[in-house]
MARTIKOL-133181 format. One record per residue (C-alpha): residue number from 1; residue in one letter; x, y, z. Coordinates in Angstrom, 3 decimals. Each point is the difference from the previous one (the first is absolute). Example, Ala and Ser with C-alpha at 12.3 -4.5 7.8 and 13.67 -1.06 7.14 Angstrom:
2
PT mardren dodo       xx       yy       zz
PT       1    a   12.300   -4.500    7.800
PT       2    s    1.370    3.440   -0.660
//
This chain:
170
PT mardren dodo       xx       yy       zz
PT       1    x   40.530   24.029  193.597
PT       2    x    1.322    2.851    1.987
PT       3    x    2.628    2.493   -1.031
PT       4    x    2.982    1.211    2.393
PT       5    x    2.555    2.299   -0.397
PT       6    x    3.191   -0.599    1.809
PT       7    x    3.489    1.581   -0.678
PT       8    x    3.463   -0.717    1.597
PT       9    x    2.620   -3.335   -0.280
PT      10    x   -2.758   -1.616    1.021
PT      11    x   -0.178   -4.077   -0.500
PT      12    x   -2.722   -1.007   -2.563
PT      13    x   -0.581   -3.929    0.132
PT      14    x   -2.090   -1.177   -3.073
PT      15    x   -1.815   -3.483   -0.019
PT      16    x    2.846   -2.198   -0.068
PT      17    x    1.891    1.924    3.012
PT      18    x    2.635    1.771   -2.853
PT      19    x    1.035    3.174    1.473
PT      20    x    0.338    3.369   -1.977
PT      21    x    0.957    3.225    1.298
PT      22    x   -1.514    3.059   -0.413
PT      23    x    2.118    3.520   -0.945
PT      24    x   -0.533    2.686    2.803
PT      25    x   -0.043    2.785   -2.558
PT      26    x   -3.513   -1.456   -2.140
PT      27    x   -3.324   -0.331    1.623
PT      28    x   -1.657   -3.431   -0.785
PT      29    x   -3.906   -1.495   -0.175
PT      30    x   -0.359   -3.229    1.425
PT      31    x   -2.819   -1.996   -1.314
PT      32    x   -0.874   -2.578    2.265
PT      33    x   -2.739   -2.689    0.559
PT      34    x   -2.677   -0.638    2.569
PT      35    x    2.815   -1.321    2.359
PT      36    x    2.673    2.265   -0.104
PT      37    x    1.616   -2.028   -3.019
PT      38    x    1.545    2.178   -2.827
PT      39    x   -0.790   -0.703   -3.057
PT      40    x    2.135    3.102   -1.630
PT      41    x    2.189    3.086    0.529
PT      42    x    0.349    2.631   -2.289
PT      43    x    2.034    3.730    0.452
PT      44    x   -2.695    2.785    0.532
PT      45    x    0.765    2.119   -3.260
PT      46    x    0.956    3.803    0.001
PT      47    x   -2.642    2.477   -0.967
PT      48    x    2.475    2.275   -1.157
PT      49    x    1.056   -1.192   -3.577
PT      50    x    3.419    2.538    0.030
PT      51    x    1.063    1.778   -3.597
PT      52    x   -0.240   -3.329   -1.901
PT      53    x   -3.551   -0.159   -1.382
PT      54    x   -2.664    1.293   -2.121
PT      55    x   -3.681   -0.922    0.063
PT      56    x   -0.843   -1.051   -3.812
PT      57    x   -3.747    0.099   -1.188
PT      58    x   -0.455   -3.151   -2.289
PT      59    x   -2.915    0.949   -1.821
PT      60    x    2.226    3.057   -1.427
PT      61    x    2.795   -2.097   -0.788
PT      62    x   -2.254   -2.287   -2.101
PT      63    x   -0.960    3.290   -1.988
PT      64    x    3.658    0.723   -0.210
PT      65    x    0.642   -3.458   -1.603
PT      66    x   -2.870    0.840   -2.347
PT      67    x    2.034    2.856   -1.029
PT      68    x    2.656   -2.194   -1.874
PT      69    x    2.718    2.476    1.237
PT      70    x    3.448   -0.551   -1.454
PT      71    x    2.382   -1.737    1.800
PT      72    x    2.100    3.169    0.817
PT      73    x   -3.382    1.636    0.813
PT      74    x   -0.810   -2.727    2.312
PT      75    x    3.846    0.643    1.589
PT      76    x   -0.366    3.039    0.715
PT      77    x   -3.933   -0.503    1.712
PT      78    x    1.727   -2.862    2.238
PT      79    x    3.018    2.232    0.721
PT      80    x   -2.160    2.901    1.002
PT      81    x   -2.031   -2.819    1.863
PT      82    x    3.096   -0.605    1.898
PT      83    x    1.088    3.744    0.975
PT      84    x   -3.084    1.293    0.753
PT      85    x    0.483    1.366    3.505
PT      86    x   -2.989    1.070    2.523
PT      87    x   -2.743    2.140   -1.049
PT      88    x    0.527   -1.516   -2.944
PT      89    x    2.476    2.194   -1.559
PT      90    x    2.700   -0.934   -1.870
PT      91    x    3.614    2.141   -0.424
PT      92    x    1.813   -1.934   -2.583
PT      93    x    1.975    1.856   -3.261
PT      94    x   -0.596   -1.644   -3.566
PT      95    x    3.543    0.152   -0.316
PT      96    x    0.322   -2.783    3.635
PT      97    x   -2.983   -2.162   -2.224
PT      98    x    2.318    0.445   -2.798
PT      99    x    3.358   -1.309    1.978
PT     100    x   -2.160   -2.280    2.181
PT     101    x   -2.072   -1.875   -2.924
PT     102    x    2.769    0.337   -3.006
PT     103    x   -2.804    1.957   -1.725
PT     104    x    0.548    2.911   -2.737
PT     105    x   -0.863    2.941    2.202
PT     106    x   -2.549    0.785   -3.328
PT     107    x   -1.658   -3.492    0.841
PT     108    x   -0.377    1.224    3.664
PT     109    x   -1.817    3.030   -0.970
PT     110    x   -1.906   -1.285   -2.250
PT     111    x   -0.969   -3.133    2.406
PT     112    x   -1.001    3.080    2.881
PT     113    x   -1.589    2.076   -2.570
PT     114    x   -2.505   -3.492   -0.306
PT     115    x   -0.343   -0.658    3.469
PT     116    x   -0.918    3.557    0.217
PT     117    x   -2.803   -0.423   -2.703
PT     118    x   -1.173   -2.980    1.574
PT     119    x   -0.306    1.887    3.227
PT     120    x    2.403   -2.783    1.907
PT     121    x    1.935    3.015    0.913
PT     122    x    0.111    3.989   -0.246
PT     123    x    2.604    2.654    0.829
PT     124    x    0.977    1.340    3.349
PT     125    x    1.000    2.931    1.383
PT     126    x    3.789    0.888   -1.176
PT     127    x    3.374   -1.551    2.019
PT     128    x    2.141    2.722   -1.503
PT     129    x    0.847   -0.648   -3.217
PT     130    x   -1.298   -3.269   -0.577
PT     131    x   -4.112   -0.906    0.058
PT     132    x   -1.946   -2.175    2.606
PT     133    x   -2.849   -2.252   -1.073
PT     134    x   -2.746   -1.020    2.159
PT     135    x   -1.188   -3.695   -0.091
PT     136    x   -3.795   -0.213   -0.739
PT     137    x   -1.571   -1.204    3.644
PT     138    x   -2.410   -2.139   -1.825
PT     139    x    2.548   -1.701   -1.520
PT     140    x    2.336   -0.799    3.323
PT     141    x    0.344    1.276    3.019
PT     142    x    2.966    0.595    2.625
PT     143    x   -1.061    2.384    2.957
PT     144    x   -2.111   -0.154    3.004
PT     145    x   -3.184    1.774   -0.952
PT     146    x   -1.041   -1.051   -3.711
PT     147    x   -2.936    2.395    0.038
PT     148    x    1.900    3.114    0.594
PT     149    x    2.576   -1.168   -2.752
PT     150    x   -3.151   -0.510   -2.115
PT     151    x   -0.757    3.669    0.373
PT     152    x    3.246    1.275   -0.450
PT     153    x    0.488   -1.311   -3.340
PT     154    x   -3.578    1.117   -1.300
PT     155    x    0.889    3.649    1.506
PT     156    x    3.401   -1.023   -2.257
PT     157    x   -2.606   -0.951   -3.326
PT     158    x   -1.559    3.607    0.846
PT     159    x    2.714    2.299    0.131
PT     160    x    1.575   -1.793   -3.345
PT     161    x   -3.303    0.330   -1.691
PT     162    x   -1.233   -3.142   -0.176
PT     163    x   -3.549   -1.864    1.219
PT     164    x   -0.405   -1.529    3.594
PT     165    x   -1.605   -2.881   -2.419
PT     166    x    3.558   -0.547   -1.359
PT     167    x    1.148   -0.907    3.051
PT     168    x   -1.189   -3.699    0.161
PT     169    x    2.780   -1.596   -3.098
PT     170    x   -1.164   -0.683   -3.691
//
C-alpha cells in the first residue's frame, strides 16, 4: 500500500464509486492499494494539542490510587489536574476549589496540605496575596520541554528545603 496526501474539494471515489468530498481547510492521508484503489482516508491530525491537555503518567496514578485519598482529596488532585497550566504551574485560590467543588475551604487545605506531603504538588512563587502550587512533573505534565520542568521543580524542592529524592511522589 502506498500513502498520499491530497487536500482541496477534491472527489474521493471508494470501491463502489460513492463519492465523498474532502474539506479544503484539513490535510488528508490516502491509503491506497497496489492499483491506485483506496482502501481509507483519514484527516492528518494537528501536532499542536492547544490549552486543553495534560500528559498523565499512569504508573503515578496507580500509586495515587494506592494512597486511598478521600474523596474530597481526590477532588481537589483532579481539579488541580484540570487547571494546571504550562510549565506545570498551577494559579488557583483554595477559596475558587472551595466555590468550584462545594468543599469546606478547611477540607481544601487540608486535602493540599496532603497532596503536598505526598509530593503530588508543592508551593509556588506568590500571585499577590494568594499562593501558587506547582504540579509534580513526574506526576503529569503540560509544557513543551518536560526535562527543564523537571529541573525547575527540584531547584523548587531545594530552595524549600527539601531532597531532590523527594521529588519522584510517595
Amino acid at each position: 500500500m502506498s500513502e498520499n496526501v491530497k487536500t482541496g474539494d477534491e472527489k474521493i471515489f471508494d470501491d463502489e464509486n460513492k463519492i465523498s468530498f474532502l474539506l479544503k481547510e484539513k490535510k488528508y492521508i490516502m491509503v491506497t492499494d497496489e492499483d491506485g484503489k483506496i482502501k481509507g482516508c483519514f484527516p492528518l491530525k494537528k501536532k499542536n494539542l492547544g490549552n486543553g491537555w495534560v500528559a498523565v503518567y499512569q504508573k503515578v496514578i496507580t500509586q495515587v490510587a494506592k494512597e486511598k485519598l478521600t474523596g474530597e482529596q481526590c477532588s481537589v488532585f483532579l481539579y488541580l489536574l484540570g487547571k494546571v497550566d504550562f510549565e506545570n504551574y498551577l494559579t488557583v485560590s483554595q477559596n475558587e476549589i472551595s466555590e468550584e467543588l462545594g468543599i469546606h475551604r478547611v477540607n481544601v487545605n487540608k486535602a493540599i496540605k496532603k497532596l503536598k506531603d505526598l509530593n503530588l504538588i508543592i508551593e509556588g512563587p506568590r500571585a499577590g496575596l494568594h499562593k501558587t502550587y506547582r504540579l509534580n512533573p513526574y506526576v503529569a505534565h503540560k509544557g513543551k520541554n518536560r526535562n527543564e520542568t523537571i529541573l525547575d521543580f527540584e531547584s523548587e524542592l531545594t530552595k524549600q528545603g527539601k531532597n531532590i529524592t523527594d521529588a519522584e511522589p510517595k
